[in-house]
C-alpha positions as YAML, in Angstrom:
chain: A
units: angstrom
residues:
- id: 1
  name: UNK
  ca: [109.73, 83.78, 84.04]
- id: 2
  name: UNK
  ca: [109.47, 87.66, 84.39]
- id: 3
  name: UNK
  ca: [107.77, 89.11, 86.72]
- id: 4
  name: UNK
  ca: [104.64, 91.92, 87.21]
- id: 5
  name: UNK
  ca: [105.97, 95.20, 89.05]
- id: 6
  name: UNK
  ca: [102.41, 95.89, 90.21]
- id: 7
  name: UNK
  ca: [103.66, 99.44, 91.65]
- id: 8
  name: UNK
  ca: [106.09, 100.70, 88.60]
- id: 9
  name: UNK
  ca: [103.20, 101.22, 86.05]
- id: 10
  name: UNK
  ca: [101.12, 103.48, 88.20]
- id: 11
  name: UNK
  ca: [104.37, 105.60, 88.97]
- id: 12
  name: UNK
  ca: [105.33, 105.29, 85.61]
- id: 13
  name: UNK
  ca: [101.68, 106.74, 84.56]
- id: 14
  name: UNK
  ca: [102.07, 109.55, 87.30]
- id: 15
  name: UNK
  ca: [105.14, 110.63, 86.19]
- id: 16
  name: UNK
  ca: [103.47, 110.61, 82.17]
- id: 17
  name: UNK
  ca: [100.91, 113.27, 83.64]
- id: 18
  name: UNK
  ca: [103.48, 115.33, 85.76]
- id: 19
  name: UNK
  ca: [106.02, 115.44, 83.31]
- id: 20
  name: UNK
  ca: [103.73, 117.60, 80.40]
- id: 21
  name: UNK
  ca: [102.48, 120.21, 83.41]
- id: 22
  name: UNK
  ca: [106.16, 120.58, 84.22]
- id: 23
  name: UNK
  ca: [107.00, 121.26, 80.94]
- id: 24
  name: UNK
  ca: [103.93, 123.57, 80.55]
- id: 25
  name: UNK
  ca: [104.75, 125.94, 83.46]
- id: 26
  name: UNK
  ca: [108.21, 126.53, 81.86]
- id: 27
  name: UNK
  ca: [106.53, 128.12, 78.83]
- id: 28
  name: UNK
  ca: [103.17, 129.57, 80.48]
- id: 29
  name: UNK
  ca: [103.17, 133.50, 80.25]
- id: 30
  name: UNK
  ca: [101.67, 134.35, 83.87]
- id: 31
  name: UNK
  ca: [100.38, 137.38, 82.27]
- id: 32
  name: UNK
  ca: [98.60, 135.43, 79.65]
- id: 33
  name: UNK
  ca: [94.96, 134.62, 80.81]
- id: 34
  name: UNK
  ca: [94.52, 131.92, 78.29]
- id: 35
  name: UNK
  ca: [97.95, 130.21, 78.88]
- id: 36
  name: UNK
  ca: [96.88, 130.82, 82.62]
- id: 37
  name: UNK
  ca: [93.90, 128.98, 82.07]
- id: 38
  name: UNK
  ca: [95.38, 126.18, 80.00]
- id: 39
  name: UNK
  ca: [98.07, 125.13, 82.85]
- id: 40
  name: UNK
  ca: [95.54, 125.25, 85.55]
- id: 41
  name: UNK
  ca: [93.26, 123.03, 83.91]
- id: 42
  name: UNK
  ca: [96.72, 120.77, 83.66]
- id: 43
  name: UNK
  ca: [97.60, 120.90, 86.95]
- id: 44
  name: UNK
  ca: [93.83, 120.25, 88.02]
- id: 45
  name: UNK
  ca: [94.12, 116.69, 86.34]
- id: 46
  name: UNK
  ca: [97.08, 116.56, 87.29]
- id: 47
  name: UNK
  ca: [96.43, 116.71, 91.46]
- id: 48
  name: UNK
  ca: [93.08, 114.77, 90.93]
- id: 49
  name: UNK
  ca: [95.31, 111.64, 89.53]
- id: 50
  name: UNK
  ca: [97.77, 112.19, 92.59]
- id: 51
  name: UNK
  ca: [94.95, 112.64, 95.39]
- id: 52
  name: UNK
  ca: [93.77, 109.53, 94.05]
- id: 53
  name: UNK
  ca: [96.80, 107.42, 94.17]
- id: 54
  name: UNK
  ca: [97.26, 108.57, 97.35]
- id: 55
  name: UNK
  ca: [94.18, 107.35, 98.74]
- id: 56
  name: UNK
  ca: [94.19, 104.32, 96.75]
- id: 57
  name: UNK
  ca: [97.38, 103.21, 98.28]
- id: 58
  name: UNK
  ca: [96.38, 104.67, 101.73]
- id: 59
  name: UNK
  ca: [93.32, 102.70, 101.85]
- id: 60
  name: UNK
  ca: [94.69, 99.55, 100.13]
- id: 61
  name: UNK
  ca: [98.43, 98.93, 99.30]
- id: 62
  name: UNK
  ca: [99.67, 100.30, 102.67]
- id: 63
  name: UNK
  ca: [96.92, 99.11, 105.11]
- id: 64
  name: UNK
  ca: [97.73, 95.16, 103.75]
- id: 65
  name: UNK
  ca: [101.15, 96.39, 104.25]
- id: 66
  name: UNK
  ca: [100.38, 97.44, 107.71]
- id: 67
  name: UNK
  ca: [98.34, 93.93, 108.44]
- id: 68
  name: UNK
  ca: [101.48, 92.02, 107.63]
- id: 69
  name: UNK
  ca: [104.34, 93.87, 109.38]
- id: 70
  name: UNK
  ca: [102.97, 96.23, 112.11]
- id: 71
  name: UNK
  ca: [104.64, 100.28, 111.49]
- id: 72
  name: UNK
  ca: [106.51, 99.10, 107.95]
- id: 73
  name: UNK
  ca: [103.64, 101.71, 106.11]
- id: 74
  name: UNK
  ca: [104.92, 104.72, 108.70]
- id: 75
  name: UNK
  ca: [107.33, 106.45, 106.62]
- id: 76
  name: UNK
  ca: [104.87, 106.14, 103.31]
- id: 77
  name: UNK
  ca: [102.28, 107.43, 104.95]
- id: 78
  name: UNK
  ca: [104.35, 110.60, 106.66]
- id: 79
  name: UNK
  ca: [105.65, 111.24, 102.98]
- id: 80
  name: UNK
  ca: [102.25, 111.30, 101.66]
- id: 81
  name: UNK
  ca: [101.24, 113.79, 104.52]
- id: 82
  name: UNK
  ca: [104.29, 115.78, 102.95]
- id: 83
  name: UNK
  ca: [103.24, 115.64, 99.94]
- id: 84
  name: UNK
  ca: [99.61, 116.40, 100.01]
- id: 85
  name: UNK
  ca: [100.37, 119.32, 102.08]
- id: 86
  name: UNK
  ca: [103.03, 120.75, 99.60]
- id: 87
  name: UNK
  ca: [100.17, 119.73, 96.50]
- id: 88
  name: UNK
  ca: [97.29, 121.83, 98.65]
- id: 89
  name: UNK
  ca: [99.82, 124.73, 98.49]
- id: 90
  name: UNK
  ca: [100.39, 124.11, 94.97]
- id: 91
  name: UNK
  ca: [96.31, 124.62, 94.17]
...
């Protein structure tokens, strides 16, 4: 019997909606208004879906984590401070 990996398909979709911005700042002309345009508009979808998933697993993942073995959601919760600091910066 296989199982579900409840947590790989969100990361999996996350990485699906970072990968094209990624690739889309290589080629963005700074100077270009338009192309300027274009990647924010990628990037602001982009940090909506992360803020999100943050929250989402804040809120519910971690926190039944957290009821079942006290300080094992610690470290996930210090990286997501990390992160959303570093994604602020970002927009």
């Amino acid at each position: 019997m296989s199982t579900v990996e409840s947590f790989a398909e969100p990361h999996k979709g996350l990485r699906l909606a970072i990968s094209p911005f990624t690739e889309l700042a290589g080629y963005t002309d700074f100077g270009n208004p338009h192309q300027l345009t274009a990647l924010k508009q990628r990037g602001s979808e982009m940090f909506t879906l992360l803020k999100d998933h943050v929250q989402t697993e804040n809120d519910h993942t971690l926190a039944h984590l957290e009821e079942s073995a006290k300080g094992s959601s610690e470290h996930d919760r210090e990286d997501h401070q990390k992160l959303e600091a570093i994604q602020d910066q970002l927009e």
